[in-house]
C-alpha positions in Angstrom: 37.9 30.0 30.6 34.8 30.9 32.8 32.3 28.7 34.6 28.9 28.7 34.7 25.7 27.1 36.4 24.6 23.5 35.4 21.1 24.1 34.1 20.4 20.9 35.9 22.0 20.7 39.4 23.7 24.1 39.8 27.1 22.9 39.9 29.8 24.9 38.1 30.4 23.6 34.7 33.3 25.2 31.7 31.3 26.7 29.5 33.3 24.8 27.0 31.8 21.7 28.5 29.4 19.4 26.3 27.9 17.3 29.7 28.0 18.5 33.1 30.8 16.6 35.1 28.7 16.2 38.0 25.3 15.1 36.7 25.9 14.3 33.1 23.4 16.6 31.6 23.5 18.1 28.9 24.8 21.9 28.9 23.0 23.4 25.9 21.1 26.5 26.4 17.1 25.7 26.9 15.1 27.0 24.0 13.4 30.0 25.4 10.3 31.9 24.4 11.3 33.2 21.1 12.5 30.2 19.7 9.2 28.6 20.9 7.1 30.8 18.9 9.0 31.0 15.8 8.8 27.1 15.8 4.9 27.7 16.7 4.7 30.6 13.5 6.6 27.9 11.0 4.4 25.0 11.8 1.1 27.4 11.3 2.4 28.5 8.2 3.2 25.2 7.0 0.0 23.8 8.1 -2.3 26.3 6.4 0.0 26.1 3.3 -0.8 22.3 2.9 -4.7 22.9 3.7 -4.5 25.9 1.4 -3.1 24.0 -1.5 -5.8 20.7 -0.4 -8.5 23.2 -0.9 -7.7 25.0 -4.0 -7.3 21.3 -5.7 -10.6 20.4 -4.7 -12.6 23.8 -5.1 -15.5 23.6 -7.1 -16.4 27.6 -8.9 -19.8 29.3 -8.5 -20.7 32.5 -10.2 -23.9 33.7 -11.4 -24.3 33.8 -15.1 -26.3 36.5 -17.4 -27.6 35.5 -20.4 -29.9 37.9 -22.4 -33.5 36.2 -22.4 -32.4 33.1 -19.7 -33.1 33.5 -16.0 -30.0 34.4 -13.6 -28.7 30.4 -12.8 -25.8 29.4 -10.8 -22.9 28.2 -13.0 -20.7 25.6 -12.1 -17.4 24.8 -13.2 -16.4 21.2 -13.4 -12.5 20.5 -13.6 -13.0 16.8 -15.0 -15.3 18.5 -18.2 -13.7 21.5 -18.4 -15.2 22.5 -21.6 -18.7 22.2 -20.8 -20.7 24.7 -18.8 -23.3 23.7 -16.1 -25.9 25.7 -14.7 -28.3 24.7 -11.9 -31.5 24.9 -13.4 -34.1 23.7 -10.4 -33.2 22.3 -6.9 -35.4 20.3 -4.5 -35.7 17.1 -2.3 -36.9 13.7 -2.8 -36.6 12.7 1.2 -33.6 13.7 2.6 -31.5 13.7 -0.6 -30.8 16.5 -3.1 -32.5 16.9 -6.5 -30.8 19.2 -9.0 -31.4 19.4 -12.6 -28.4 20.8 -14.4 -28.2 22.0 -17.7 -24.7 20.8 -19.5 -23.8 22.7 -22.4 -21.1 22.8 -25.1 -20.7 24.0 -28.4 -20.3 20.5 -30.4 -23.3 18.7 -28.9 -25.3 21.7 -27.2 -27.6 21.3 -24.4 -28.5 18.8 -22.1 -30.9 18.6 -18.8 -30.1 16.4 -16.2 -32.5 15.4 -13.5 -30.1 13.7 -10.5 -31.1 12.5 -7.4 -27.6 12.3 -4.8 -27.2 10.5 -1.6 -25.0 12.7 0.5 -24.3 9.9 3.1 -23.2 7.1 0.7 -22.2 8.7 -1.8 -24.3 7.4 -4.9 -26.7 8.9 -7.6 -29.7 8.1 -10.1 -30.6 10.0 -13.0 -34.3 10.1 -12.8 -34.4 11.9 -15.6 -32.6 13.2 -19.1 -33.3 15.4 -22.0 -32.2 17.5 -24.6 -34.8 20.2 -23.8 -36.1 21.1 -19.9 -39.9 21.0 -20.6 -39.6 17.1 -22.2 -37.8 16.1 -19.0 -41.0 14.6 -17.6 -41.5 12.7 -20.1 -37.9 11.0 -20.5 -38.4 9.1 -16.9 -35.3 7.3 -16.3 -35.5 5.0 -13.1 -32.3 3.5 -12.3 -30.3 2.4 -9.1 -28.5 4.4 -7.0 -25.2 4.2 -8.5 -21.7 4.9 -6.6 -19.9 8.3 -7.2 -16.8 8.0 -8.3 -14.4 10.8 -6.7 -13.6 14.0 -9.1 -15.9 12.8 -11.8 -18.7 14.9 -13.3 -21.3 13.4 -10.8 -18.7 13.9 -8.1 -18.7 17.7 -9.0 -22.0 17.8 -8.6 -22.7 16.1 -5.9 -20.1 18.6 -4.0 -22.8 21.0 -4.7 -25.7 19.4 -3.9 -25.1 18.3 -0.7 -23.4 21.7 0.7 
């Protein structure tokens, strides 16, 4: 049985020996550089694994859409009406908060424009405005309250957008 160094007072210690007989520390080996960075690469991993998986849930699609005759619009997908398709038909401001009017379509009830005003901070909305064709949309004037968003409905969805 050989001795060795106490990694705390440098007092010879078995090697067998749990506790050093002269100042009770422990005798394990320190963990050296390696080990610190393959704890450091396991934590990163996990981390960006977890954020990863957060953002995917949450990820709202864009893509541009091509329809023979219609202007190019931005499409967006909406998880919570996963059967309808929304473009982005006209974006603007009213102050400091986002105007977008979408267009929602499906095949059972077809199209439908949307004039929606968001407030990024508090998260609320009004529809100012609804139709079931764009050029009557100034003439279907809905004013209502701001109204709270409520998180991964279709407003929330679009709200996302807006306020990027």
């Amino acid at each position: 049985m050989a001795l060795k160094e106490c990694f705390e007072c440098n007092g010879k210690v078995s090697e067998l020996a749990k506790l050093c007989p002269h100042c009770g520390a422990s005798q394990r080996k320190p963990m050296g550089a390696s080990g610190l960075i393959f704890i450091a690469v396991i934590a990163f991993l996990l981390i960006t694994f977890i954020f990863k998986t957060n953002y995917k849930n949450e990820q709202i699609s864009y893509e541009a859409s091509i329809i023979p005759g219609e202007a190019q619009y931005e499409t967006l997908s909406i998880p919570s009406d996963a059967r309808a398709v929304y473009k982005i038909i006209e974006k603007g401001f009213n102050g400091n908060n986002p105007v977008i009017i979408f267009e929602r379509y499906t095949a059972a009830s077809g199209k439908l424009f949307t004039k929606t005003e968001f407030d990024c901070t508090n998260y609320k909305y009004k529809v100012m405005a609804e139709s079931d064709n764009y050029q009557n949309l100034k003439d279907k004037q809905i004013n209502t309250n701001m109204v709270d968003i409520v998180e991964g409905s279709i407003k929330y969805w679009q709200m996302m957008r807006a306020c990027q």
